[in-house]
N, CA, C and O atoms as a Maestro MAE file, in Angstrom:
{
 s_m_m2io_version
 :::
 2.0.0
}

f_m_ct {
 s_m_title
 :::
 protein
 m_atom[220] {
  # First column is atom index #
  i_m_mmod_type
  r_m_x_coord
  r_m_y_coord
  r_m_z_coord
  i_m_residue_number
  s_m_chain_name
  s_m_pdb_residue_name
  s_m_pdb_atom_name
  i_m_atomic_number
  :::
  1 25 -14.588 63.366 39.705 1 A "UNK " " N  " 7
  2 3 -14.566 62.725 41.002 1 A "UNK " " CA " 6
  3 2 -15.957 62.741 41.616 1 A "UNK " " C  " 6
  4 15 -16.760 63.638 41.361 1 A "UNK " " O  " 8
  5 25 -16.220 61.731 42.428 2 A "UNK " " N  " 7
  6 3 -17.628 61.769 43.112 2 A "UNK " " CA " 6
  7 2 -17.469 62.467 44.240 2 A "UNK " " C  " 6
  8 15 -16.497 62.396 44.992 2 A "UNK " " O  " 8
  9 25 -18.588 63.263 44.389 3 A "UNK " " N  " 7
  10 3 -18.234 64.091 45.791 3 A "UNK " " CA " 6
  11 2 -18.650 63.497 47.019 3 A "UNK " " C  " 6
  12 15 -19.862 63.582 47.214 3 A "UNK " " O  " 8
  13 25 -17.984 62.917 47.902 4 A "UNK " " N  " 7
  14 3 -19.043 62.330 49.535 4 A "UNK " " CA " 6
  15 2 -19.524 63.052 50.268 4 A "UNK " " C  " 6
  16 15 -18.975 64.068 50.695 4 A "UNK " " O  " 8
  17 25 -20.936 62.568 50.630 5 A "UNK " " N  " 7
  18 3 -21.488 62.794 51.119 5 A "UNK " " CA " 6
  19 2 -21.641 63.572 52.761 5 A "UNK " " C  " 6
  20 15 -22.783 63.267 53.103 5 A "UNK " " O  " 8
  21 25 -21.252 64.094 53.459 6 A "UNK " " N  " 7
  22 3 -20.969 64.262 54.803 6 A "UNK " " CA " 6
  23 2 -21.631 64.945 55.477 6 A "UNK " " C  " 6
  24 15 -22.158 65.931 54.962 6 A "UNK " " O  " 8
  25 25 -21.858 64.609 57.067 7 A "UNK " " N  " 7
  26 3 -23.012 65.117 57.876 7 A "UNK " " CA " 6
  27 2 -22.249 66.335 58.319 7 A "UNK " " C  " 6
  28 15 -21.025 66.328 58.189 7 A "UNK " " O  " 8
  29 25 -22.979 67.581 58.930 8 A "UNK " " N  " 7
  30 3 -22.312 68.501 59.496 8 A "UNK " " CA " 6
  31 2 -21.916 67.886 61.044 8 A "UNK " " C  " 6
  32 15 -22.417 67.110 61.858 8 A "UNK " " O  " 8
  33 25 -20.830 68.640 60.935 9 A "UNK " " N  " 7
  34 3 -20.611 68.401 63.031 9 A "UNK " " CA " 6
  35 2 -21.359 69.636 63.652 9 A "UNK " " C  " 6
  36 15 -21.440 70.822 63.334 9 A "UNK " " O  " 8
  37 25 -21.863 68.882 64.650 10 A "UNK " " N  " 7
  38 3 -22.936 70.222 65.530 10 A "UNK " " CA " 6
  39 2 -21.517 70.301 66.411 10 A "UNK " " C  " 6
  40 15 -20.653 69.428 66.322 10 A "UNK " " O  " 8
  41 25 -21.388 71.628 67.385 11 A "UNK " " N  " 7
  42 3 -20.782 72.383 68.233 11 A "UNK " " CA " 6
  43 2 -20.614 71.365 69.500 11 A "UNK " " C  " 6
  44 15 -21.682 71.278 70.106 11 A "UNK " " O  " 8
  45 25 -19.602 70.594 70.054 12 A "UNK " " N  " 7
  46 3 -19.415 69.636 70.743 12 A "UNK " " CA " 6
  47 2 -19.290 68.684 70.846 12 A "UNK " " C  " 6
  48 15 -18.915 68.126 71.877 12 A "UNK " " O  " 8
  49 25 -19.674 67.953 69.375 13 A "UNK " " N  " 7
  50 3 -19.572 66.674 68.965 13 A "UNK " " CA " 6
  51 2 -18.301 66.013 68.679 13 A "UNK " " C  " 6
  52 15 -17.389 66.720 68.250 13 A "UNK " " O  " 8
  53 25 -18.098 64.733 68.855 14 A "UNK " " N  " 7
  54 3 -16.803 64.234 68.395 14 A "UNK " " CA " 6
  55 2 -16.623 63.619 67.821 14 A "UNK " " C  " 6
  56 15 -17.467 62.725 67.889 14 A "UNK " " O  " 8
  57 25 -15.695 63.399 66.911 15 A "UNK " " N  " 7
  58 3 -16.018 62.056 65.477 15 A "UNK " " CA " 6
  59 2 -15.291 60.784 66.398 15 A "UNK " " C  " 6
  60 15 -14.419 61.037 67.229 15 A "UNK " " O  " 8
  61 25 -15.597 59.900 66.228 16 A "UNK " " N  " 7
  62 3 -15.220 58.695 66.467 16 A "UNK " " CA " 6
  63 2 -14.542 57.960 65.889 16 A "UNK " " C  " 6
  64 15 -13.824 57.049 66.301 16 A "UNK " " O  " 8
  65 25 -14.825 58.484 64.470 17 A "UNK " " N  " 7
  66 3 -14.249 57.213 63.087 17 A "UNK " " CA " 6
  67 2 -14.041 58.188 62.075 17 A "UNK " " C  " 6
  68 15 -14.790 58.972 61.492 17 A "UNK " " O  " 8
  69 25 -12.196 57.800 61.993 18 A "UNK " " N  " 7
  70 3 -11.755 58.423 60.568 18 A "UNK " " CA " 6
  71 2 -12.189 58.156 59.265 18 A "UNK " " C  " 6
  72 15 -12.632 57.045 58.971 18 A "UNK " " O  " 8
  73 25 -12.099 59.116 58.416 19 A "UNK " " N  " 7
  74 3 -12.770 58.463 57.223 19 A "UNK " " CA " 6
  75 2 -11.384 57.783 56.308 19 A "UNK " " C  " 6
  76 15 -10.181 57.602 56.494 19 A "UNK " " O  " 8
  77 25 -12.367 57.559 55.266 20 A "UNK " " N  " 7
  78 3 -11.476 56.143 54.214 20 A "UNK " " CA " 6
  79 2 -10.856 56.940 53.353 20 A "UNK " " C  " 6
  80 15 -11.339 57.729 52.540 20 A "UNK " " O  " 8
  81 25 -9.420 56.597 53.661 21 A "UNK " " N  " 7
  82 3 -8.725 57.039 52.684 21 A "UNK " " CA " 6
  83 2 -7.949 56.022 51.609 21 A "UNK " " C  " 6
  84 15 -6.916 56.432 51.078 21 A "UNK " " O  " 8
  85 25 -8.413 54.816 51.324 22 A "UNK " " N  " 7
  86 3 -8.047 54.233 50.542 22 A "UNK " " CA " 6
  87 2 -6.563 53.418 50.689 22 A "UNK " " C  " 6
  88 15 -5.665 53.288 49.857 22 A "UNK " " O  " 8
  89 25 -6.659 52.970 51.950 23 A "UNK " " N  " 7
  90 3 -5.393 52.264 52.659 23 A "UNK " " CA " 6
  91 2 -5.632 51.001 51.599 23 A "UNK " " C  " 6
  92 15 -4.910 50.849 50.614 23 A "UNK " " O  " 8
  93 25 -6.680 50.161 51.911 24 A "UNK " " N  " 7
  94 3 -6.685 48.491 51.762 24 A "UNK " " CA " 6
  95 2 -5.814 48.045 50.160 24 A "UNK " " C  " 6
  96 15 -5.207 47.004 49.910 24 A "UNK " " O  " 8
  97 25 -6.123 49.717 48.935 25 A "UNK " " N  " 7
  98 3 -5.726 49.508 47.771 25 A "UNK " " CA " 6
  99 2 -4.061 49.570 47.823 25 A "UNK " " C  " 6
  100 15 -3.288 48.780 47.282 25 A "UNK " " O  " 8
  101 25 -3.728 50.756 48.643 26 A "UNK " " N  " 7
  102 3 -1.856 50.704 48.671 26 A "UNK " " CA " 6
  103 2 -1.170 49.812 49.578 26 A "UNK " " C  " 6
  104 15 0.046 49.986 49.498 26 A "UNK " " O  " 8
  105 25 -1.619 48.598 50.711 27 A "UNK " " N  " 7
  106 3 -1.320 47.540 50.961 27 A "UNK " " CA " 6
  107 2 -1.315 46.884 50.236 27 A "UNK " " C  " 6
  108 15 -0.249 46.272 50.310 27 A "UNK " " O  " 8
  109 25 -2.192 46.361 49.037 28 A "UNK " " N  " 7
  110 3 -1.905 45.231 47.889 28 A "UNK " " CA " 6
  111 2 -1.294 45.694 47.098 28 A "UNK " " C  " 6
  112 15 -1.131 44.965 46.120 28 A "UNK " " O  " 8
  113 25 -0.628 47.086 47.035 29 A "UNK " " N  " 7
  114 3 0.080 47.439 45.621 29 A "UNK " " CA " 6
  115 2 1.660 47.470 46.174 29 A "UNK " " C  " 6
  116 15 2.679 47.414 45.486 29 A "UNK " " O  " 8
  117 25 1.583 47.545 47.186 30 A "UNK " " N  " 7
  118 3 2.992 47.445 48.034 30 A "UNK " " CA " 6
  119 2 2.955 45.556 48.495 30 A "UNK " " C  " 6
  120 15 3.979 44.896 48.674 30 A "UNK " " O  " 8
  121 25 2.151 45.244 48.558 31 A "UNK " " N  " 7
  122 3 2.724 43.718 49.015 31 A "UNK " " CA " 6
  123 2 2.988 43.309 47.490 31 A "UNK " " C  " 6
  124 15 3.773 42.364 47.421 31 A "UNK " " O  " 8
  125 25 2.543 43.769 46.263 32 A "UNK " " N  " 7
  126 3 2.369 42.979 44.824 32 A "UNK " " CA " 6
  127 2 3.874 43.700 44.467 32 A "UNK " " C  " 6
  128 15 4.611 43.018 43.755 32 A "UNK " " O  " 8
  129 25 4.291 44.790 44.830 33 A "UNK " " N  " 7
  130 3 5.751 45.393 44.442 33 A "UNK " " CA " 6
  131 2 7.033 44.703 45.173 33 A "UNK " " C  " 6
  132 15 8.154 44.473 44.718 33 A "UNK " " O  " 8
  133 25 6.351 44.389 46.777 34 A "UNK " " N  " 7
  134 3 7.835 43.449 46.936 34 A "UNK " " CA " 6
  135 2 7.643 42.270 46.725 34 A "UNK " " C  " 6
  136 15 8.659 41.620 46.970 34 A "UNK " " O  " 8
  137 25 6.693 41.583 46.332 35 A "UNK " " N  " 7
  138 3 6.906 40.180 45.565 35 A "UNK " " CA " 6
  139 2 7.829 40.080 44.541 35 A "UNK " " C  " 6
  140 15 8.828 39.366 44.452 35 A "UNK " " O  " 8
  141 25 7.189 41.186 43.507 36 A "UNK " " N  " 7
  142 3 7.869 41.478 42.385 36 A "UNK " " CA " 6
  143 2 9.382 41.489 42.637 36 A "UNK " " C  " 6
  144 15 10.016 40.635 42.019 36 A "UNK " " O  " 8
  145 25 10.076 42.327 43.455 37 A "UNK " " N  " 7
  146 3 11.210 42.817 43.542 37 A "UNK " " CA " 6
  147 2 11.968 41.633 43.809 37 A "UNK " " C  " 6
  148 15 13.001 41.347 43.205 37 A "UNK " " O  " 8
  149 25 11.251 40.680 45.072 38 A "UNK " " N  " 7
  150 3 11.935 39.468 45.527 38 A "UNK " " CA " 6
  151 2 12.430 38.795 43.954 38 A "UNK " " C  " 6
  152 15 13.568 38.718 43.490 38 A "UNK " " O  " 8
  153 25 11.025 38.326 43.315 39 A "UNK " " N  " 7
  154 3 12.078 37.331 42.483 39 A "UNK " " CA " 6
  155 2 12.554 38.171 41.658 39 A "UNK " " C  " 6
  156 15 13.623 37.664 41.319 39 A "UNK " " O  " 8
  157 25 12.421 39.260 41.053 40 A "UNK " " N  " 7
  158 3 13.448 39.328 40.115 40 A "UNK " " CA " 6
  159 2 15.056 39.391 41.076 40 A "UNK " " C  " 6
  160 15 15.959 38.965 40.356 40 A "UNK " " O  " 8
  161 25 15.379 39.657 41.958 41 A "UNK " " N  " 7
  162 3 16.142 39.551 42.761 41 A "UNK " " CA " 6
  163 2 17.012 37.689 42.868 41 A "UNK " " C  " 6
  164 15 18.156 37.245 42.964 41 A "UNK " " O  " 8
  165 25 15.888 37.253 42.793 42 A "UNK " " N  " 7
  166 3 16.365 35.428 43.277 42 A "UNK " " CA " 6
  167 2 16.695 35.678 41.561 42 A "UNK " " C  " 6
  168 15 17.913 35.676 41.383 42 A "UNK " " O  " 8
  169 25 16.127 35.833 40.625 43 A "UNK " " N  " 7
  170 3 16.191 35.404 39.160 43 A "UNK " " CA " 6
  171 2 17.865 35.839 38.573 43 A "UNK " " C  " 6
  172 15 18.685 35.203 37.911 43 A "UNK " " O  " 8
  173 25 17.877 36.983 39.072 44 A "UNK " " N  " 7
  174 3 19.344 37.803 38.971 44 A "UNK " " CA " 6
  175 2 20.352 36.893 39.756 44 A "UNK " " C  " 6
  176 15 21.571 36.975 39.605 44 A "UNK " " O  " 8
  177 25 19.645 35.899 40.726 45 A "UNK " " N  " 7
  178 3 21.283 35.562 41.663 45 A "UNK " " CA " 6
  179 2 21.010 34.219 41.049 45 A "UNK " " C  " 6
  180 15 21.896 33.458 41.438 45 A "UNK " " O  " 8
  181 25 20.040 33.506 40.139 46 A "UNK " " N  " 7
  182 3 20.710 32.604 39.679 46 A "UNK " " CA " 6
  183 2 21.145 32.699 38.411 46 A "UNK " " C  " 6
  184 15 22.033 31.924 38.054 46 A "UNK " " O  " 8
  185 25 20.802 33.315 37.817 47 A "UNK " " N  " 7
  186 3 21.861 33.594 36.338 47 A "UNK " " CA " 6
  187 2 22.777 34.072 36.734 47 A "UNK " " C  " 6
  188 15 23.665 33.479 36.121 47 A "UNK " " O  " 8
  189 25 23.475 35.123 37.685 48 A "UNK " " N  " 7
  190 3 24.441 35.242 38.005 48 A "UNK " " CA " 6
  191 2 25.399 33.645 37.979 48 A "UNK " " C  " 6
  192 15 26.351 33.285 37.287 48 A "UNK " " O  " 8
  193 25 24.523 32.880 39.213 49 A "UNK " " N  " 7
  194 3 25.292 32.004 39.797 49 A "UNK " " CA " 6
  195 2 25.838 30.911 38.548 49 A "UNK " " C  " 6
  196 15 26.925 30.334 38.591 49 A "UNK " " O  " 8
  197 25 24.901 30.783 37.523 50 A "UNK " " N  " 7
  198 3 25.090 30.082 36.338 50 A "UNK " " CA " 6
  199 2 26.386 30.668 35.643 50 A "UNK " " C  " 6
  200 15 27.398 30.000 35.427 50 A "UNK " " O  " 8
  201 25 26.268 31.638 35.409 51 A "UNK " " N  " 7
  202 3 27.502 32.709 34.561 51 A "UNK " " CA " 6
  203 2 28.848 32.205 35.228 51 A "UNK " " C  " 6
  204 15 29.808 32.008 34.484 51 A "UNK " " O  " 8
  205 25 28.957 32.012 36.419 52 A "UNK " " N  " 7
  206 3 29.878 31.526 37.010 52 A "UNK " " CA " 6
  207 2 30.469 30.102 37.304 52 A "UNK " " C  " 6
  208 15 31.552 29.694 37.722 52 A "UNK " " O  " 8
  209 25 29.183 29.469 36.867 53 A "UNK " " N  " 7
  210 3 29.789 27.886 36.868 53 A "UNK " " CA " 6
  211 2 30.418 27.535 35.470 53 A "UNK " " C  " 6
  212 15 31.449 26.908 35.225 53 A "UNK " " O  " 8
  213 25 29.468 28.142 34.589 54 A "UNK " " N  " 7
  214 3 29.940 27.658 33.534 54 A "UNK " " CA " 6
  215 2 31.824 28.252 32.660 54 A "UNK " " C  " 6
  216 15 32.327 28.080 31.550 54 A "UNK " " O  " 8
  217 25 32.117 28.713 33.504 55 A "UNK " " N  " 7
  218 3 33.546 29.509 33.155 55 A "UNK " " CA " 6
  219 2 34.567 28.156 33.611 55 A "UNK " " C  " 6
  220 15 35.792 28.251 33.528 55 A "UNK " " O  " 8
  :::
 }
 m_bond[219] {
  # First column is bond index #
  i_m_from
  i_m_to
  i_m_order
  :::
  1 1 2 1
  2 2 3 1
  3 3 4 2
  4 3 5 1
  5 5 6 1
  6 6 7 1
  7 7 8 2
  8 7 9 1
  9 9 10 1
  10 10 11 1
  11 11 12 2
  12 11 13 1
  13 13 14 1
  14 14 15 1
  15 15 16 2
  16 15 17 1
  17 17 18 1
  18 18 19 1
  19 19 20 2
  20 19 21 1
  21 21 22 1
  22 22 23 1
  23 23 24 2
  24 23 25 1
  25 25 26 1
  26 26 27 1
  27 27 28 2
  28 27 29 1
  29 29 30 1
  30 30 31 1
  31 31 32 2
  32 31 33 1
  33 33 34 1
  34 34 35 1
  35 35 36 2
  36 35 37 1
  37 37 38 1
  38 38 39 1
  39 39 40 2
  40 39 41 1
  41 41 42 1
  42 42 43 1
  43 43 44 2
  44 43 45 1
  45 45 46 1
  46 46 47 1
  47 47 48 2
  48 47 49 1
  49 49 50 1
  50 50 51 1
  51 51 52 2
  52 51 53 1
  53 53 54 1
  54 54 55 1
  55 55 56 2
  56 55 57 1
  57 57 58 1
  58 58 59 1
  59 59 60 2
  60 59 61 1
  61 61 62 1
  62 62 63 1
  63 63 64 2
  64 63 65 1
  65 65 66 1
  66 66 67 1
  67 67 68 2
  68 67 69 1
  69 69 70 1
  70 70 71 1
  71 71 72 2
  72 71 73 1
  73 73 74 1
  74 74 75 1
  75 75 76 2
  76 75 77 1
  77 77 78 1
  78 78 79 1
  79 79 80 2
  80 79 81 1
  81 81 82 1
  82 82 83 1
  83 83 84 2
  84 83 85 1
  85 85 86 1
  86 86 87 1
  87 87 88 2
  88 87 89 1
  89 89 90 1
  90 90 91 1
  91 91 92 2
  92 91 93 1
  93 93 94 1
  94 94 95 1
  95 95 96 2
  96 95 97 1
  97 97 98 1
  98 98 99 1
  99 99 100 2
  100 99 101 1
  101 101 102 1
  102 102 103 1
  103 103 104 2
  104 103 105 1
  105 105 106 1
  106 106 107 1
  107 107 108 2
  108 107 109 1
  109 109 110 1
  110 110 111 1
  111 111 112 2
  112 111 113 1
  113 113 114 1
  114 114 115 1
  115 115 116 2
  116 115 117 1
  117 117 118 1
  118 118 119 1
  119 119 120 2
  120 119 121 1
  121 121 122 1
  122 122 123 1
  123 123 124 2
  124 123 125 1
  125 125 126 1
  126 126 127 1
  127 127 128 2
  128 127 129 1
  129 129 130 1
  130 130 131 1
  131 131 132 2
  132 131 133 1
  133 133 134 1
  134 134 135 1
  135 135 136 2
  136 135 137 1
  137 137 138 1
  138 138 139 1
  139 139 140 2
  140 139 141 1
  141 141 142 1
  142 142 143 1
  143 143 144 2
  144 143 145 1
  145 145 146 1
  146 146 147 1
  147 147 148 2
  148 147 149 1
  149 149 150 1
  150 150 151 1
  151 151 152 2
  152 151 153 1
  153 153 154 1
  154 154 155 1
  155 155 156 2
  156 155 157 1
  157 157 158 1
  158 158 159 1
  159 159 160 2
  160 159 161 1
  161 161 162 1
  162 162 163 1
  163 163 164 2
  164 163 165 1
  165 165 166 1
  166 166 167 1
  167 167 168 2
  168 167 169 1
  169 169 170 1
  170 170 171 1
  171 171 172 2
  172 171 173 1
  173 173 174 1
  174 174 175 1
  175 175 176 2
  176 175 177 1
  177 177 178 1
  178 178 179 1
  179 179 180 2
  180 179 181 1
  181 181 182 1
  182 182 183 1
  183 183 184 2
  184 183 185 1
  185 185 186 1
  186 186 187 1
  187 187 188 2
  188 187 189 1
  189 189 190 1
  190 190 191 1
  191 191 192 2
  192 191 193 1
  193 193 194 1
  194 194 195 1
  195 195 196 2
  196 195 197 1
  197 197 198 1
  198 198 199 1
  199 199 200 2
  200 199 201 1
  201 201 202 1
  202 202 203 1
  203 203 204 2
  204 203 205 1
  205 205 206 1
  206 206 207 1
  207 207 208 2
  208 207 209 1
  209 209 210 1
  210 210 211 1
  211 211 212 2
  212 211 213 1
  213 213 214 1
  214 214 215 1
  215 215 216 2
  216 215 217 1
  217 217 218 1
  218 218 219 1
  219 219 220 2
  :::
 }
}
């Protein structure tokens, strides 16, 4: 792992800005998982729906 870099805090100081914890990557891996889920979801309700016409 790379180690970051960081300033010391002097005695009174206040941080302003949280650091990066790597949000922006688990928003696209969660919007790319319920895409996913959607169609296989639509894909399942039309073969379902097929299975049933054809009877």
């Amino acid at each position: 792992m790379d180690k970051e870099k960081t300033a010391p805090i002097k005695e009174g100081q206040t941080v302003t800005e949280l650091p990066q914890t790597g949000d922006a990557a688990t928003e696209k891996t969660t919007f790319v998982g319920a895409m996913l889920a959607t169609l296989a979801g639509l894909l399942g309700f039309v073969t379902t729906k097929r299975k049933k016409e054809d009877k």
